[in-house]
N, C-alpha and C positions, 0 to 999 in steps of 0.2 A: 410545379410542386417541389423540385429539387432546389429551385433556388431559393425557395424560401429557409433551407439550412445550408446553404455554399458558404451564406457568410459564416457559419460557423464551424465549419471542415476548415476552411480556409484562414478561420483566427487562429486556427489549431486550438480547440480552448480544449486542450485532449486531458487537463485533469481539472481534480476541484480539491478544493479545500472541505472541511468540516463543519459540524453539526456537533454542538454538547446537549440535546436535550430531544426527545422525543418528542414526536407530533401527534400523530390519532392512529387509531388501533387498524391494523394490525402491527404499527411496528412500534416496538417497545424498546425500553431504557433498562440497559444492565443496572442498570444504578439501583432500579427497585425490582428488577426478577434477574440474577442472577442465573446463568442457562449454562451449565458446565459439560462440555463434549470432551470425549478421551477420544484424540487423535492419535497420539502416539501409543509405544508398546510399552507393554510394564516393563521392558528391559530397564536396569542400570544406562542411564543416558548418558555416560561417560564410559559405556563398555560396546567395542565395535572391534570386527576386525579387518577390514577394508578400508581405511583410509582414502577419502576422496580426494583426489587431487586438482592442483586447477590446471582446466583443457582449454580456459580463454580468460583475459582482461581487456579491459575495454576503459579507458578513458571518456570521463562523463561529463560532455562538453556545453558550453552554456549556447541559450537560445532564449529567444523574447516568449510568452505566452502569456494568452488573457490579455489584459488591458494596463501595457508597460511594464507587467514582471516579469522575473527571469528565473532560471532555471535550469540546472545543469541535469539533461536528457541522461537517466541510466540506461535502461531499458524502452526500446522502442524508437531505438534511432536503425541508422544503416549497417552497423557493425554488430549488434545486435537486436532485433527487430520484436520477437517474444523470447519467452521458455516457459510454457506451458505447465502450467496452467495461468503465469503471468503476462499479463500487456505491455505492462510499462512502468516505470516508476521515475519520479521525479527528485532531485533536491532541489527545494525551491526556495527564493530571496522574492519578499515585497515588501514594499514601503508604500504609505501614502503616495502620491494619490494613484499610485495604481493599485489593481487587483483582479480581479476575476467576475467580472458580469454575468448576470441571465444566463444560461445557458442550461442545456438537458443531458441526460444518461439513460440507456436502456442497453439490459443486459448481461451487466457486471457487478463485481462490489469495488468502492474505492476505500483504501486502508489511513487515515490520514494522523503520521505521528508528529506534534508540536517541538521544535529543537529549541526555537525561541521567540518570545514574544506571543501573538496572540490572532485569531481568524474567527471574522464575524460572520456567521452564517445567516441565508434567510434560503426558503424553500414555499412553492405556491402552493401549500398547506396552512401556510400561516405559522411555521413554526421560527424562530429566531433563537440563537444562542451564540456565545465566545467559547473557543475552548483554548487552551495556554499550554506553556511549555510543560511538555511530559504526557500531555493529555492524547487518548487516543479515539478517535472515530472511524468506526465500520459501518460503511453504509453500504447496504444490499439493494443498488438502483431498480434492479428489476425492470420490470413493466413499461416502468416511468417515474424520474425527478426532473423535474425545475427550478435551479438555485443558483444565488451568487454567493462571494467566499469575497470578504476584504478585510483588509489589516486592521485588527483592534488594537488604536490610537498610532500614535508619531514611531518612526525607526524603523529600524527592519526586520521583522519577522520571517521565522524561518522552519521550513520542516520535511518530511519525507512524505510523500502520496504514492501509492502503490496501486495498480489496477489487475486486481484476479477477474479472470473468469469465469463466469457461473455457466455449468452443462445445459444444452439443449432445452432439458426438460426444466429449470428453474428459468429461463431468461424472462416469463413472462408471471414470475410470482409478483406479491404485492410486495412493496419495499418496504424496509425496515432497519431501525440503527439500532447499533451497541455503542457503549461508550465507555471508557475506563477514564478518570480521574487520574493524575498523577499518581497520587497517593492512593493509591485503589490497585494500582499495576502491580503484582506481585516479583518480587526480588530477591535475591540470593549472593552469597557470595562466596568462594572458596578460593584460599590460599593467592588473595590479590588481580583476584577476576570476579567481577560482578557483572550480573544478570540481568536484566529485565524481560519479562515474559512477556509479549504482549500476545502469544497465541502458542498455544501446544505447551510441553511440558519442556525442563532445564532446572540442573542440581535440585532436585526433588519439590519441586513448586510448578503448578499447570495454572494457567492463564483457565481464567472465568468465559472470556469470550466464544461463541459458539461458528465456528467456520464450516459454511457450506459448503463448499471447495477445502477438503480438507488440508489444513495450512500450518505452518511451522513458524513464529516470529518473533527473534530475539533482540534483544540490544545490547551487545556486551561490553564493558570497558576493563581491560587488562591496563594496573601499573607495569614498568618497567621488569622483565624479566619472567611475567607470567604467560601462563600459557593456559585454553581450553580446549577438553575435547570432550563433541558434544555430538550424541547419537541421531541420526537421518533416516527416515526408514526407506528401504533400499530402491524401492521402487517410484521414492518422489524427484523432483527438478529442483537443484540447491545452487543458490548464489550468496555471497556476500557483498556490503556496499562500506568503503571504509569512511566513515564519519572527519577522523581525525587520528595524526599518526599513522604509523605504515608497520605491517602483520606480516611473516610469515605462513603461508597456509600449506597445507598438504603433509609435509615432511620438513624437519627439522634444517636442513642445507641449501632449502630452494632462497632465490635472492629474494629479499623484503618488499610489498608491494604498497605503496605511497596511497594516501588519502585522496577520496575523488574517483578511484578505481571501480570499477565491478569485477567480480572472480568469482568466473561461471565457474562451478564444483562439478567433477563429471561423477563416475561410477562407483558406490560403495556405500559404505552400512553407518559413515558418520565422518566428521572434520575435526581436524586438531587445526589450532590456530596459537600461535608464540608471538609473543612483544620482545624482542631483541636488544630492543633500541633504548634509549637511554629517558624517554618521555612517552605520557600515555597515548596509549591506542584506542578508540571506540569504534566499532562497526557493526551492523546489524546483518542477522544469517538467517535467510530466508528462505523455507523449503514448501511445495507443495505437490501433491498428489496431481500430476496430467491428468488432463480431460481426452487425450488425444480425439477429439472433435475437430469439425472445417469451422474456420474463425474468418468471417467478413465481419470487415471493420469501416466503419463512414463517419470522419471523427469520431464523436460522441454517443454512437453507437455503433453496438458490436451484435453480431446476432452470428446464426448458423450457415445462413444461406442469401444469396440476391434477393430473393422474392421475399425476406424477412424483412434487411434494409430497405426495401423500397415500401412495405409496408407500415413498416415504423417511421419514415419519411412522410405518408401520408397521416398516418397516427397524427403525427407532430404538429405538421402543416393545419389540419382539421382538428386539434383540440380533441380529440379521441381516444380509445383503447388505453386511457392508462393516464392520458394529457390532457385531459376534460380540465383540470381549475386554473391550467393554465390561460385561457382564454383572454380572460379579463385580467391577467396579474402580472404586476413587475413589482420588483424589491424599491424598497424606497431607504 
């Protein structure tokens, strides 16, 4: 029974790409119901007085995954392994003819944001879609998915995949996608620092998206000599990942931390972050509320406990609890 998923603990196929379009009910398309959650406080998000400082960086080094792509490991390697309520997060490069095969999830949501180019999805629903640069997919695996994620057309396509946790009591809900359109991500700008919302609230505009796992997720790009400071509520787990260009974080004198980085943020009410440097910065600041729950992990799924993984193994193996259409199905 185990071996029928070793091979795929063992491709490490530990993320996936996205989905732009909904498949059958219960899981539905922001695109036509809009589901608005206030996560954050009505404080002023640029008024804190605690300054988070960074207590770790971590260099996000590249590794093969799926079938011939690659991907620079943020979260979820040895240096650091989670931060709760996060698994793992990728940057990831494919081209032709690799990508990301067959493969399943239970137990989590994966966050997937488009940098460049484009990711064909298919899932054993029958549902297909592309989604493109800028575009965002939230999928709440839940129970049970079965899908593959390959490069829509020639070059290299590129983006960020994030894996939250979902608490004990949701891991076995039905699944369901959001989805934000480029043009649909709500944005902001002030005084040479722009925003993108893709979850929680920033310079007075809140992301449409509804987070289970209540969640913080920005994308900001500061030109040359700007700076933002943006409110955390105190009791969640904050990193940032720099895209491009290299940020001061924490206080005003700390040395600038180069592109490729993670900067685990430790204790406090919010982040200032400065562009010193003479060319722009982009990186994304990602905060969320801990589950403090026990996390077993076996690849592709994550559940609470032994006896859960080895049931979701059998799930899998028998087409069951959640994995019935998989039986008969592969992506074509």
């Amino acid at each position: 029974m185990r071996a029928a998923v070793t091979a795929i603990a063992n491709h490490r196929i530990l993320f996936l790409l996205p989905v732009l379009q909904s498949f059958q009910k219960p899981i539905t398309s922001i695109r036509n119901r809009i589901i608005v959650r206030n996560i954050m406080s009505e404080t002023d998000p640029t008024s804190f007085t605690r300054p988070r400082l960074v207590t770790k960086k971590v260099l996000a080094k590249h590794q093969r995954e799926g079938d011939g792509a690659v991907v620079r490991r943020c979260i979820g390697r040895s240096e650091l392994k989670s931060l709760d309520p996060f698994l793992m997060m990728d940057d990831f490069s494919v081209s032709p003819p690799a990508g990301f095969p067959d493969h399943p999830h239970r137990g989590f949501e994966t966050v997937t944001y488009m940098i460049q180019g484009g990711i064909t999805h298919q899932d054993f629903a029958g549902h297909k879609g592309t989604i493109h640069t800028g575009d965002v997919q939230w999928m709440t695996a839940g129970r049970g998915i079965i899908h593959s994620e390959m490069p829509a057309g020639e070059g290299v396509h590129k983006g960020l995949q994030l894996w939250i946790n979902l608490s004990s009591q949701d891991k076995m809900i039905e699944p369901r996608y959001q989805e934000l359109l480029s043009e649909d991500i709500p944005s902001a700008e002030q005084d040479g620092a722009e925003v993108r919302v893709i979850a929680g609230e920033s310079m007075g505009v809140r992301s449409p998206v509804y987070t289970r796992t209540p969640t913080l997720y920005l994308d900001f790009s500061l030109r040359p000599r700007a700076e933002v400071h943006q409110h955390i509520p105190e009791s969640w787990n904050a990193f940032a990942y720099i895209i491009e260009g290299e940020g001061v974080f924490g206080y005003q004198n700390k040395t600038p931390i180069s592109a490729n980085h993670v900067v685990v943020l430790g204790p406090g009410d919010g982040a200032s972050v400065w562009n010193k440097s003479s060319k722009p910065l982009r990186f994304v600041l990602i905060a969320g509320q801990p589950l403090n729950e026990p996390v077993v992990q076996y690849g592709p799924f994550v559940m609470s406990t032994q006896a859960e993984i080895d049931q979701t193994i059998e799930d899998y193996h028998y087409s069951k609890n959640g994995f019935e259409l998989a039986k008969h199905w592969r992506s074509h």
